[in-house]
C-alpha positions as CSV (number, residue, x, y, z in Angstrom):
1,X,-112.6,-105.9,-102.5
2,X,-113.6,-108.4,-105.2
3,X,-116.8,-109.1,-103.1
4,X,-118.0,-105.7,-103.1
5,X,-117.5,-105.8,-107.2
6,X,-119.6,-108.6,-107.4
7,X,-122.1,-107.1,-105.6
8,X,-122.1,-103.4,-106.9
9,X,-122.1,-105.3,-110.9
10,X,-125.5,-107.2,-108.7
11,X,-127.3,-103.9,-108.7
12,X,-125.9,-101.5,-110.9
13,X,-128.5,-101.5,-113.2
14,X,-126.9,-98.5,-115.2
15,X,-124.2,-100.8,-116.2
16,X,-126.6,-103.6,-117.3
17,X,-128.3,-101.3,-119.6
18,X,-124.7,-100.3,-120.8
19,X,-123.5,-103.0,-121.7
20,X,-126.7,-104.4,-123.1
21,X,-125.8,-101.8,-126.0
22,X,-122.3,-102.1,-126.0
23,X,-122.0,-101.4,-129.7
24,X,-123.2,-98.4,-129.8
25,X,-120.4,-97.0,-127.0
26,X,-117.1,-99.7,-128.3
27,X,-115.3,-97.7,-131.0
28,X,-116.1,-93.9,-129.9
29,X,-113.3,-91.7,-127.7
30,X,-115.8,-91.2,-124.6
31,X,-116.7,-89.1,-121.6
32,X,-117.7,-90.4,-118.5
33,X,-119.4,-88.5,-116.0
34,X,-121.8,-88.0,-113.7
35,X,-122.7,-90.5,-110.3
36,X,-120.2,-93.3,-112.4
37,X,-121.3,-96.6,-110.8
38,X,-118.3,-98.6,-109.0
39,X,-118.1,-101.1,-111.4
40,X,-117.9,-99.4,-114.2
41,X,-114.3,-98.3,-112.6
42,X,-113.2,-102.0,-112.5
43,X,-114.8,-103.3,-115.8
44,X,-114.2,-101.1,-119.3
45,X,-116.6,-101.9,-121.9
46,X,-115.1,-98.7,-123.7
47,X,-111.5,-99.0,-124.9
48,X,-110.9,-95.1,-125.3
49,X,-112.3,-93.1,-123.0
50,X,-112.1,-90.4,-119.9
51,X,-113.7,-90.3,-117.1
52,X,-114.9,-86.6,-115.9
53,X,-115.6,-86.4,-112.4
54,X,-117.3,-83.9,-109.7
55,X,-116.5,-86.0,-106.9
56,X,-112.9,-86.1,-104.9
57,X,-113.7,-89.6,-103.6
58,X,-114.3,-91.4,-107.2
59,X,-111.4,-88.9,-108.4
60,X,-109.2,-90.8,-105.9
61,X,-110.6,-94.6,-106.7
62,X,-110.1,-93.6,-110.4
63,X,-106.6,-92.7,-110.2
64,X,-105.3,-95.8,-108.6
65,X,-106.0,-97.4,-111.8
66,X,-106.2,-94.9,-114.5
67,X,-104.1,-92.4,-113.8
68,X,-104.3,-90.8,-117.2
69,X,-107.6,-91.3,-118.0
70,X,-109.3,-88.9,-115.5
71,X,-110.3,-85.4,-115.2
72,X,-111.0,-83.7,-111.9
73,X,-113.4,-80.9,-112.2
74,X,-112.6,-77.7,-111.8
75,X,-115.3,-74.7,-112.7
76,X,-112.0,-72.2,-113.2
77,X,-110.3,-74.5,-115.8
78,X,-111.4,-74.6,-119.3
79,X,-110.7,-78.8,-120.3
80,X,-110.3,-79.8,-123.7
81,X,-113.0,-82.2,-124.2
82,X,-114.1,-81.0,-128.0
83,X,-112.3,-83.8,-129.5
84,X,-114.5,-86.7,-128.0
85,X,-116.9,-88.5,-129.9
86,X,-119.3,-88.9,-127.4
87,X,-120.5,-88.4,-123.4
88,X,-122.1,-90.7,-121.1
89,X,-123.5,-88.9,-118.4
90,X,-125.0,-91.4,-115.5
91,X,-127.7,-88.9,-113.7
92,X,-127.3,-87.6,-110.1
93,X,-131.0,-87.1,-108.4
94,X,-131.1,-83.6,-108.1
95,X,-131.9,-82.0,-111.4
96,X,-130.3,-78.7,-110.6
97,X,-127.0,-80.9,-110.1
98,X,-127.7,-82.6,-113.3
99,X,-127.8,-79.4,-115.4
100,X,-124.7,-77.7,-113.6
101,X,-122.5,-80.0,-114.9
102,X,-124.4,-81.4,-118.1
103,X,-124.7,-77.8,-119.0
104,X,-120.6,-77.6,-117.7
105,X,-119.7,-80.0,-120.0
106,X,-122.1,-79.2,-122.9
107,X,-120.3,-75.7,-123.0
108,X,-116.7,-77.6,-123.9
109,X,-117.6,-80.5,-126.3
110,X,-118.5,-80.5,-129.7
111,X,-121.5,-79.6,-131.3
112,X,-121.3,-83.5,-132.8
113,X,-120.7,-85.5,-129.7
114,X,-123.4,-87.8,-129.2
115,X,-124.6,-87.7,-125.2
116,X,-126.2,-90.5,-123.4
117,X,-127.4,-90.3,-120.2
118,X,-128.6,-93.5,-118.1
119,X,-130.2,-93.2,-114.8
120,X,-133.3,-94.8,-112.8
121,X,-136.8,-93.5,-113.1
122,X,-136.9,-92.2,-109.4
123,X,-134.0,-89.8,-110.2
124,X,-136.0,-88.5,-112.7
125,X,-134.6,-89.9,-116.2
126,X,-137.8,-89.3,-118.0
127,X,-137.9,-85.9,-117.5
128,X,-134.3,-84.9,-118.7
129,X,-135.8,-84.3,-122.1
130,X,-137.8,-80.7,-120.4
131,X,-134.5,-79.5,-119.1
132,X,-132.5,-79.5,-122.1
133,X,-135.3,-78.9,-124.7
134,X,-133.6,-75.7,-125.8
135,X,-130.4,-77.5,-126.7
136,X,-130.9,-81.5,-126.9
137,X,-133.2,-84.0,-128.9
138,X,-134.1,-86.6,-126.4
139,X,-135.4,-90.1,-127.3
140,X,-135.6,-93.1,-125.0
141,X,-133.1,-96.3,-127.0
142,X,-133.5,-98.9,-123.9
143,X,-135.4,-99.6,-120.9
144,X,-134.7,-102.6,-118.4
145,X,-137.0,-102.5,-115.0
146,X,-136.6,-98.8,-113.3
147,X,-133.7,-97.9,-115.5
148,X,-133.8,-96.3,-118.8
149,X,-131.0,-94.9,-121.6
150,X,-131.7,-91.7,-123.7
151,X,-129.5,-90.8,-126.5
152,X,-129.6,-86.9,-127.4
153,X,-128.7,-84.9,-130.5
154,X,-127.1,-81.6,-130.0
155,X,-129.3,-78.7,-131.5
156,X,-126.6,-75.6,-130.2
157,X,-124.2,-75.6,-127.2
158,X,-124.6,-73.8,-124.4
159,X,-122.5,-70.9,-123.1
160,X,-121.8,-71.5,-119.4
161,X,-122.2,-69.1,-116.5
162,X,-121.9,-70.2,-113.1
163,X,-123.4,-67.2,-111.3
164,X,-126.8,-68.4,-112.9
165,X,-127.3,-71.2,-110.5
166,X,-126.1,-69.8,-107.7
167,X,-128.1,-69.5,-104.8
168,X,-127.6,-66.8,-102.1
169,X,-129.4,-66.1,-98.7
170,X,-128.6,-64.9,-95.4
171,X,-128.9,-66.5,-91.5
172,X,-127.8,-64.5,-88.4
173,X,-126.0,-62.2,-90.8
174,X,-124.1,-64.7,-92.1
175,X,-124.5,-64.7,-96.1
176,X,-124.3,-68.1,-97.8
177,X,-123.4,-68.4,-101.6
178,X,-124.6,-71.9,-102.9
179,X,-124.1,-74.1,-106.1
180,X,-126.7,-77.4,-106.7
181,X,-125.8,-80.6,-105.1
182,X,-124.5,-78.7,-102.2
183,X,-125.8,-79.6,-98.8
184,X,-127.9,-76.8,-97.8
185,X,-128.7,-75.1,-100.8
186,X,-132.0,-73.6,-100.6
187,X,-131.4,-72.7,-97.0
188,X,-129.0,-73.9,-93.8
189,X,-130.6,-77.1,-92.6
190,X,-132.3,-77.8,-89.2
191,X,-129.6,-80.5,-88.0
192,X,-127.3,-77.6,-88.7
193,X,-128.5,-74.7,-86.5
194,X,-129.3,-77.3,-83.7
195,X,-125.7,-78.2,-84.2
196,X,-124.3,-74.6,-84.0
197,X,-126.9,-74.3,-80.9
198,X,-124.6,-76.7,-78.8
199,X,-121.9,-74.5,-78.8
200,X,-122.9,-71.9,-76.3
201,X,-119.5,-70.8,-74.3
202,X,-116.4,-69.4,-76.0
203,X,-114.0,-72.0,-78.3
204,X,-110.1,-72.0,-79.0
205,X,-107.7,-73.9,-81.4
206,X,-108.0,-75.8,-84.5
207,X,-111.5,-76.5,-85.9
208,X,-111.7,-79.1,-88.7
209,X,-115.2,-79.4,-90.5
210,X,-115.4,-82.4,-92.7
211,X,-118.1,-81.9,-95.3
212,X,-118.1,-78.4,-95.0
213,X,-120.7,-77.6,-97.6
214,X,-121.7,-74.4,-98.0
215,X,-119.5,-73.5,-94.9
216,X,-121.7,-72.5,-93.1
217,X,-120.7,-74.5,-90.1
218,X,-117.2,-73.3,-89.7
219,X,-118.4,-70.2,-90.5
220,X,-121.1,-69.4,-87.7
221,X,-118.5,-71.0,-85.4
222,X,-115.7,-68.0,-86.7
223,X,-118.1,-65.2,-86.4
224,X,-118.2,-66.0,-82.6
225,X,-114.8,-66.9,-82.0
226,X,-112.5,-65.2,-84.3
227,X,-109.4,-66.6,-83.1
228,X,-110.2,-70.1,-83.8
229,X,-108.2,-71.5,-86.8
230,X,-110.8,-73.4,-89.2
231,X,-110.0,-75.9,-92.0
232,X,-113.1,-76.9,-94.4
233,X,-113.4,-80.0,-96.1
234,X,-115.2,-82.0,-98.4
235,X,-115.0,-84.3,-101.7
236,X,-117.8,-82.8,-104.0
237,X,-116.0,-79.8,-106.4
238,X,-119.2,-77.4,-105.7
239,X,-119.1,-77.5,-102.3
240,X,-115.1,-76.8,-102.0
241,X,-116.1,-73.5,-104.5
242,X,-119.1,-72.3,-102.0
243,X,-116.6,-73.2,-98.7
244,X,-114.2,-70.9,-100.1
245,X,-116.4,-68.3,-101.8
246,X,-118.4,-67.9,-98.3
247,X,-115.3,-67.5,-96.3
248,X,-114.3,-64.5,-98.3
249,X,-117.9,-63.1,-98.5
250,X,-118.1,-63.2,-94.3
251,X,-114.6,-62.0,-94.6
252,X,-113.0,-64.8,-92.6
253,X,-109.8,-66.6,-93.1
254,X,-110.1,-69.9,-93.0
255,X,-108.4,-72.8,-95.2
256,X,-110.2,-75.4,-97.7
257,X,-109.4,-78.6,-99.2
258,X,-110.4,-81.4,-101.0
259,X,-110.2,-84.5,-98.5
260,X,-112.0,-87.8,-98.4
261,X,-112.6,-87.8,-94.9
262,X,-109.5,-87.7,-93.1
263,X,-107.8,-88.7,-96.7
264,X,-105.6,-85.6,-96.5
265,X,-105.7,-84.2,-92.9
266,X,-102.1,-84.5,-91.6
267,X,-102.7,-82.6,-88.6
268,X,-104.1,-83.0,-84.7
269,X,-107.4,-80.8,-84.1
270,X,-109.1,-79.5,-80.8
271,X,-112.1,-80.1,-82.4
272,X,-113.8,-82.1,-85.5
273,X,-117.2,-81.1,-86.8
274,X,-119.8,-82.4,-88.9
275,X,-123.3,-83.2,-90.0
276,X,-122.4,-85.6,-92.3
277,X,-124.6,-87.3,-95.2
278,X,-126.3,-90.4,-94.8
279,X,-127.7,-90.9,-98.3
280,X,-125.0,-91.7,-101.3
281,X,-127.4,-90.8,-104.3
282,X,-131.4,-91.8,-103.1
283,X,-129.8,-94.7,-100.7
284,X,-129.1,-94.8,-97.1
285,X,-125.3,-95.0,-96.7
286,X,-123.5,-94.9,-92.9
287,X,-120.4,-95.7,-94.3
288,X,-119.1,-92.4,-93.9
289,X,-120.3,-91.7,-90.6
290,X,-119.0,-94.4,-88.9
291,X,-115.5,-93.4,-90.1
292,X,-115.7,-90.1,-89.2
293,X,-116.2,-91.5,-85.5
294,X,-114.1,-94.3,-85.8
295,X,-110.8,-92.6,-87.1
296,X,-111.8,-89.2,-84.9
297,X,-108.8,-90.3,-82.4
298,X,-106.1,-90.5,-85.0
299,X,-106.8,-86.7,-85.9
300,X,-107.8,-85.3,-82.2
301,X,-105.6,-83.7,-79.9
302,X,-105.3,-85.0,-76.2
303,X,-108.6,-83.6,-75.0
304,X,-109.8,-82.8,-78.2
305,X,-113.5,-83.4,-79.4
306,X,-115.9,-84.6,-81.9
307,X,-119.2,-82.8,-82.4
308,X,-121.2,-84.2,-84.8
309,X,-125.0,-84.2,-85.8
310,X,-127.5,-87.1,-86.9
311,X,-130.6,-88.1,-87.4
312,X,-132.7,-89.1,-84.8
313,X,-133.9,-92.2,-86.6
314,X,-130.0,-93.7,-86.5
315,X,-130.0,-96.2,-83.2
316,X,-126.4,-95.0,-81.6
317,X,-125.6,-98.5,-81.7
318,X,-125.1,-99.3,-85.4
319,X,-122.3,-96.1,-85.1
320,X,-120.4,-96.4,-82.1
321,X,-118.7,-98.9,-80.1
322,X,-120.2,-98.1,-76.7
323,X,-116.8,-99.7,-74.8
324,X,-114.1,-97.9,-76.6
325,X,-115.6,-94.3,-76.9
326,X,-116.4,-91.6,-74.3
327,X,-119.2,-90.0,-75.7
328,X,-122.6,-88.3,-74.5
329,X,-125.6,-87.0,-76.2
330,X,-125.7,-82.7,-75.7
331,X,-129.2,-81.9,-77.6
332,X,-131.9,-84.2,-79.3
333,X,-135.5,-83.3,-80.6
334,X,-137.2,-85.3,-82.9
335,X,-135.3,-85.0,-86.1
336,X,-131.9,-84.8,-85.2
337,X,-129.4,-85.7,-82.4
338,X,-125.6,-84.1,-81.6
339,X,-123.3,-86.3,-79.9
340,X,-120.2,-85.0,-78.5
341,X,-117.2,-87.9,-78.9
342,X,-114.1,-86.6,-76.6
343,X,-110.4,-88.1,-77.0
């Protein structure tokens, strides 16, 4: 644990560029939000402060330690954040994320909180200042390398409507509902349908989708199999609203929770589905793949399966230990592969 400190306080250079100015942040009551660097869990620079988070994962590291000093997101729940002094907001690289929940947060703080926002120049730091032009004063404090700190001046709040970033389309009459940051927002993705391909003869029993998304898995597989009994998972706040939203707009039952992988699956499934991420932020991360494979066993039923789909570029051997697990490639092209794991 203390090793992967060391080397997460190595890189992060958000944190660097914090604590450079640590005056500035010391004797302010604080919100933190956004992608919040590991360290900056272990280490407070800030004496009063709260950390605001979007994420199930970091909500889960954060409450080990600091159990009354985090918020877990919720779009249906007005927080009382209007007596903070100031926000710190380290930027996510998608922009429509960004404004979602700087906008979110905007709408509950004061009108004299001071916001920061930190973040590297290939998420696109430099060009908060065209997003928020009709309610924040931008200008650039620090620079170090890549990363850069803004400081902003609120000229009015926002009001806050979540239909207005909502995305909505439709695939083989299926009609998908979808919020920024959410896997599959513009569109369902190609690993996706070549995942849903595989499945051409007649399912049964309990389906678990881990990183549900949009839904859209579980959902095509419920069309064609209605008596299949689907849970939908995932760890990012948007993507738990669009699961559940999308269930009830393709009028399927189905249940949805906030797990961390297998975090908070207590029960034995037929079969596990995913396409799961391989980038945390703008960096290649197999972490959670290879525990989604790894731990499949401890959540299968005898005979049960794992269907998941990657891309093409992973070699199979960094993923799976080719002498402990029965598994078999059903479909590849050249962008994505889906491997069937069976128990």
């Amino acid at each position: 644990m203390n090793k992967t400190v060391i080397k997460t306080f190595q890189i992060s250079k958000e944190y660097k560029i914090l604590k450079k100015n640590f005056q500035l942040f010391k004797n302010k009551t604080t919100i933190i939000s956004g992608i919040i660097p590991s360290v900056f869990l272990k280490i407070n620079i800030i004496k009063r402060f709260i950390f605001y988070v979007n994420y199930f994962n970091l909500y889960l590291k954060i409450l080990k330690k600091n159990s009354k000093n985090v918020i877990f997101n919720n779009f249906n729940h007005k927080n009382k954040l209007s007596s903070y002094k100031q926000l710190i907001f380290f930027l996510t690289k998608n922009k429509k994320e960004f404004k979602l929940h700087l906008t979110f947060l905007l709408s509950h703080i004061s009108k004299t909180c001071v916001i920061y926002v930190v973040g590297e120049k290939k998420c696109g730091i430099n060009s908060i200042s065209k997003i928020f032009s009709n309610y924040l004063i931008f200008k650039k404090i620090d620079y170090a390398r890549t990363c850069s700190l803004y400081k902003a001046k609120i000229m009015k709040l926002p009001k806050f409507y979540l239909h207005k970033f909502i995305n909505i389309y439709i695939w083989n009459n299926i009609t998908i509902q979808s919020l920024p940051g959410v896997f599959g927002y513009k569109k369902i993705d190609t690993g996706s349908k070549l995942l849903i391909s595989t499945f051409n003869k007649k399912i049964n029993g309990k389906i678990l989708d881990i990183g549900s998304g949009t839904g859209i898995l579980s959902i095509a597989l419920a069309k064609k199999n209605p008596l299949i009994k689907i849970t939908l998972t995932d760890i990012y706040d948007a993507a738990i609203w669009c699961s559940k939203n999308n269930l009830i707009k393709n009028n399927l039952i189905g249940k949805v929770l906030f797990s961390d992988i297998y975090s908070h699956i207590k029960k034995r499934y037929d079969l596990i589905i995913s396409n799961p991420p391989i980038h945390y932020n703008l960096k290649i991360n197999l972490k959670i793949l290879k525990k989604i494979i790894k731990n499949s066993k401890k959540h299968l039923k005898k005979k049960g399966e794992l269907r998941i789909v990657i891309s093409s570029f992973i070699s199979l051997k960094y993923i799976i230990n080719f002498n402990k697990i029965n598994f078999k490639i059903l479909l590849k092209n050249k962008s994505y592969t889906v491997i069937q794991i069976t128990n």
